[in-house]
VEXDREN-2710 file (C-alpha; in Angstrom, 1 decimal):
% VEXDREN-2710
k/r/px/py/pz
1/UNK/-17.0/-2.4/15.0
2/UNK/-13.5/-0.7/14.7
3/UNK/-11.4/-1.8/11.9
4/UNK/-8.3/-1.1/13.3
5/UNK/-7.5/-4.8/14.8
6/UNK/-4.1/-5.3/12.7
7/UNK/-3.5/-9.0/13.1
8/UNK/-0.5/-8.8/10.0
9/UNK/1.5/-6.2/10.5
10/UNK/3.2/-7.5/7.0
11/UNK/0.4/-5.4/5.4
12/UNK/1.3/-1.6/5.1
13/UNK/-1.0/-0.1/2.6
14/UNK/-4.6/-1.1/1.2
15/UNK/-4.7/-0.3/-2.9
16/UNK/-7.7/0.9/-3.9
17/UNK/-9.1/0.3/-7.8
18/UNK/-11.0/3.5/-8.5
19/UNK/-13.8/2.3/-11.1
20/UNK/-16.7/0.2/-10.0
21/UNK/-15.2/0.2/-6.4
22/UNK/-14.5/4.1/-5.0
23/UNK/-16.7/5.6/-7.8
24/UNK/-19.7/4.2/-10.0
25/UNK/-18.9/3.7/-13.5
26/UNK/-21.7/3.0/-16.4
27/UNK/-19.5/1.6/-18.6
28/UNK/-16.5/-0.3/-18.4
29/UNK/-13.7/-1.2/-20.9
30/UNK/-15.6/-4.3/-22.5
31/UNK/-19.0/-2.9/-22.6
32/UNK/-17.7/0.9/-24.5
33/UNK/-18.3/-1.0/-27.7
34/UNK/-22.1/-1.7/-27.4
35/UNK/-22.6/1.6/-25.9
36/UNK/-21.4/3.5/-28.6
37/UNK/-23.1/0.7/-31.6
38/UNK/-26.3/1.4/-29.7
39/UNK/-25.7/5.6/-29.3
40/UNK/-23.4/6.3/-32.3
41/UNK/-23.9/2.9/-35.3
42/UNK/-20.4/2.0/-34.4
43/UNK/-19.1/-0.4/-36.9
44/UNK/-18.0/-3.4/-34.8
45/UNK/-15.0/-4.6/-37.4
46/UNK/-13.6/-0.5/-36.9
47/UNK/-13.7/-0.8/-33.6
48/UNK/-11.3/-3.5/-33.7
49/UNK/-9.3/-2.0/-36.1
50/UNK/-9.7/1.7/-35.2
51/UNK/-11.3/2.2/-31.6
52/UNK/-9.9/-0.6/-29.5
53/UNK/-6.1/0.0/-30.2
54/UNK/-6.5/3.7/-29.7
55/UNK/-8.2/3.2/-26.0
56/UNK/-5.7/0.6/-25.6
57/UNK/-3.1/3.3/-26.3
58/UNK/-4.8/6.2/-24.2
59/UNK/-4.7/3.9/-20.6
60/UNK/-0.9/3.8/-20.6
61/UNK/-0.6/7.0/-22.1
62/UNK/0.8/6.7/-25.4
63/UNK/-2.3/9.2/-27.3
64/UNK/-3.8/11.9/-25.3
65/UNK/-7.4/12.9/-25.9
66/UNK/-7.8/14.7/-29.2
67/UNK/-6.3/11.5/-30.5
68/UNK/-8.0/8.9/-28.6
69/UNK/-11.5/10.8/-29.5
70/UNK/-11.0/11.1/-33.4
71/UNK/-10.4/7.4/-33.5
72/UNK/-13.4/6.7/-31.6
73/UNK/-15.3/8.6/-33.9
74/UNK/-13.8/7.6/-37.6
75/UNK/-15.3/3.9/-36.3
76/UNK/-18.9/5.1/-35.8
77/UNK/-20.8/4.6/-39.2
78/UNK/-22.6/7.8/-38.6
79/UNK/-21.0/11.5/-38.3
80/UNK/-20.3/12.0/-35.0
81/UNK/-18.5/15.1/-33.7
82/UNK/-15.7/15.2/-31.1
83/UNK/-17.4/16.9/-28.4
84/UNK/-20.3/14.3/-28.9
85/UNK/-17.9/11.8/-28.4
86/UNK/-16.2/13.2/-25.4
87/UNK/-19.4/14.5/-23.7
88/UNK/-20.3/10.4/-23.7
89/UNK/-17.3/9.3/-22.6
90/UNK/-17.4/11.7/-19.9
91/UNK/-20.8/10.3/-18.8
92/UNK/-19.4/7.2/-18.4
93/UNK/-18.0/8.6/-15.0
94/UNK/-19.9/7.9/-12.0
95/UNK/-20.4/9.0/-8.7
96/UNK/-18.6/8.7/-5.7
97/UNK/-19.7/6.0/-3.6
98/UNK/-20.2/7.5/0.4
99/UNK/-19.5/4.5/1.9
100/UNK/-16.8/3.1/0.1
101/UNK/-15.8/6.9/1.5
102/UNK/-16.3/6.4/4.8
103/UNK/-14.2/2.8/5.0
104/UNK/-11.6/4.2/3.3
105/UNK/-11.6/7.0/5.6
106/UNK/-11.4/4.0/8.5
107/UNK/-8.6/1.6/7.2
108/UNK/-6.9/5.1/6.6
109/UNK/-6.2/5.4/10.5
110/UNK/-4.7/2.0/10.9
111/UNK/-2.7/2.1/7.6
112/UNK/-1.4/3.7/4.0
113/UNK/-4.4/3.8/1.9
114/UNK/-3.4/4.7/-2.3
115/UNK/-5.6/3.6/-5.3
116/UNK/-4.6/2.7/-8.4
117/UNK/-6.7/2.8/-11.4
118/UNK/-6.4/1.7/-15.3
119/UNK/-7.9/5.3/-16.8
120/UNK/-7.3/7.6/-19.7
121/UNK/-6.5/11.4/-19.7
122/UNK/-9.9/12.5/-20.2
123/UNK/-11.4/10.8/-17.1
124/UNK/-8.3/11.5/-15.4
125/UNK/-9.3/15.4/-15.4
126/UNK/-12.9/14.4/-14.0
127/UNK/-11.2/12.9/-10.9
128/UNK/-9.3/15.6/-10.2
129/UNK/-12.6/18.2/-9.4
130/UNK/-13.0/18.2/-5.7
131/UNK/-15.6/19.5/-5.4
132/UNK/-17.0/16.6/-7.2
133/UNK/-14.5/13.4/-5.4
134/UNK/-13.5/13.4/-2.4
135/UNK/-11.8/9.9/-2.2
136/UNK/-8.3/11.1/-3.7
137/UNK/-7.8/13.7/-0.5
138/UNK/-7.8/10.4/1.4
139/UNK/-4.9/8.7/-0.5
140/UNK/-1.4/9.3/-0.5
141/UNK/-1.1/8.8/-4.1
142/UNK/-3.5/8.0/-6.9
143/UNK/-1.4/6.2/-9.7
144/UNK/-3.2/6.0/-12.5
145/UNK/-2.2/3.8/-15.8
146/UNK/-1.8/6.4/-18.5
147/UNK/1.2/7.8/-16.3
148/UNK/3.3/4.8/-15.6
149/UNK/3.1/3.3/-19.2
150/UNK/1.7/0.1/-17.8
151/UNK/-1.9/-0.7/-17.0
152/UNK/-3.7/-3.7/-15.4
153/UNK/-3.1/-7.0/-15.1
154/UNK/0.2/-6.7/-16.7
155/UNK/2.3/-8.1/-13.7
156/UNK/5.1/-4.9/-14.4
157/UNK/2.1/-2.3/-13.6
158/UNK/1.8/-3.8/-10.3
159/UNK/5.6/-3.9/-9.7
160/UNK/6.0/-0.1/-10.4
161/UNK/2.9/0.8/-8.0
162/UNK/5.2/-1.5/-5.7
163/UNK/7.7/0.5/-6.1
164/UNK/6.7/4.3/-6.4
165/UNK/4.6/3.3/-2.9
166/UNK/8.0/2.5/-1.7
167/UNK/7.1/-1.5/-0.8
168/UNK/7.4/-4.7/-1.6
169/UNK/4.6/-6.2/-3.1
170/UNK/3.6/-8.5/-0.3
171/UNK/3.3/-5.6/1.8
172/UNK/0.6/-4.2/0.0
173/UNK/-3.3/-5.4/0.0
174/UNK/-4.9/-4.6/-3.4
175/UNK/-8.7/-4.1/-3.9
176/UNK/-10.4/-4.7/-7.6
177/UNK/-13.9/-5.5/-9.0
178/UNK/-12.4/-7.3/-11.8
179/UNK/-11.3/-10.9/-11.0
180/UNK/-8.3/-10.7/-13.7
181/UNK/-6.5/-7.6/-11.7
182/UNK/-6.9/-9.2/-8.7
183/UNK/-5.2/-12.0/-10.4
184/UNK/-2.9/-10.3/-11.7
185/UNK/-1.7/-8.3/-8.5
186/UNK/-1.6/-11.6/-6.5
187/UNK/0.7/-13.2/-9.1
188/UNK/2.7/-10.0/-8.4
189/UNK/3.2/-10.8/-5.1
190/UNK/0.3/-8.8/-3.9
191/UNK/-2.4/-9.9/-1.4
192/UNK/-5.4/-9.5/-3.5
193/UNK/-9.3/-9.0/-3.1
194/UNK/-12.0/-8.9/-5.0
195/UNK/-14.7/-6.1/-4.6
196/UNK/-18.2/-7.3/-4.3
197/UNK/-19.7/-4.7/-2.6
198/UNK/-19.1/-2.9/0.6
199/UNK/-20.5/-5.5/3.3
200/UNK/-17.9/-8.0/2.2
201/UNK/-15.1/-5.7/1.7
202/UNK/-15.6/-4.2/5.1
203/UNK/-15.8/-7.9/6.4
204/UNK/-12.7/-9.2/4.1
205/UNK/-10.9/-5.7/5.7
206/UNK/-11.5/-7.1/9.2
207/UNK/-9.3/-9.8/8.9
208/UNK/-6.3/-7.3/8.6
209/UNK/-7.8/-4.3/10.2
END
């Protein structure tokens, strides 16, 4: 069945999160602190202290990689080297997802399609390889945490995607696996949905499209 049925033509633009949604990722933000105790003896009071500020840092930009990578290893107990550190933070990257692909490529003939994704500088770079993802050809903008300054929920990151996709909040559908962005883009003014896999999203999508 088509997906082009717009029934509210208030909707413009679907945002797309990236992580967990477009792409398969094997570790989110919570669950980087047991993967590196488990891989690298990460202490878990330095991760507080060290590791968890400096990621927190990375995703609106404020250290770039080199930095972000040393902290992450002065927290493990045992020596770890940088590219060890980067090489596992790299895997954490998924695949893309076809069809997650394929809807996008769908809503995209009935309306704006742009994702917008809480990330750091290293993954950035991984996105960017076409011949690996295809999904950002689709969009008419990726905007990506580390260069706004502002990452998700904050209710301001949602504003500035808003406004550097050139509409009002309400205008714009957002699309997250994680039930405190979705939250956070409705309280924005956003319509909001939250990812649970492709057959509800497509179903969800049908409503609009």
């Amino acid at each position: 069945m088509s997906l082009c049925r717009l029934e509210d033509p208030v909707i413009g633009l679907v945002l797309f999160d990236v992580g967990d949604v477009l792409i398969d990722l094997y570790s989110k933000d919570k669950e980087i602190e047991a993967v590196l105790e488990r891989e690298y003896g990460l202490d878990p009071a330095s991760y507080e202290r060290i590791a968890k500020p400096a990621m927190e840092r990375a995703i609106i930009g404020k250290i770039g990689t080199t930095d972000l990578l040393q902290a992450l290893c002065a927290a493990c107990k045992r020596d770890v080297t940088i590219e060890e550190m980067k090489s596992n933070l790299e895997s954490m990257i998924g695949d893309e997802r076809p069809a997650m692909l394929e809807l996008v490529r769908k809503v995209s003939k009935c309306a704006r399609v742009a994702a917008f994704t809480n990330t750091i500088e290293l993954h950035w770079r991984l996105l960017q390889n076409p011949q690996r993802y295809r999904f950002p050809a689709l969009m008419e903008r990726i905007i990506a945490s580390h260069h706004i300054g502002l990452a998700k929920p904050m209710k301001a990151a949602y504003q500035a995607a808003a406004q550097l996709l050139g509409l009002r909040p309400e205008n714009i559908l957002f699309v997250d696996d994680l039930l405190e962005n979705v939250n956070g883009a409705t309280d924005s003014g956003m319509v909001g949905i939250l990812f649970e896999g492709y057959p509800t999203l497509r179903t969800a999508l049908k409503s609009w499209y």
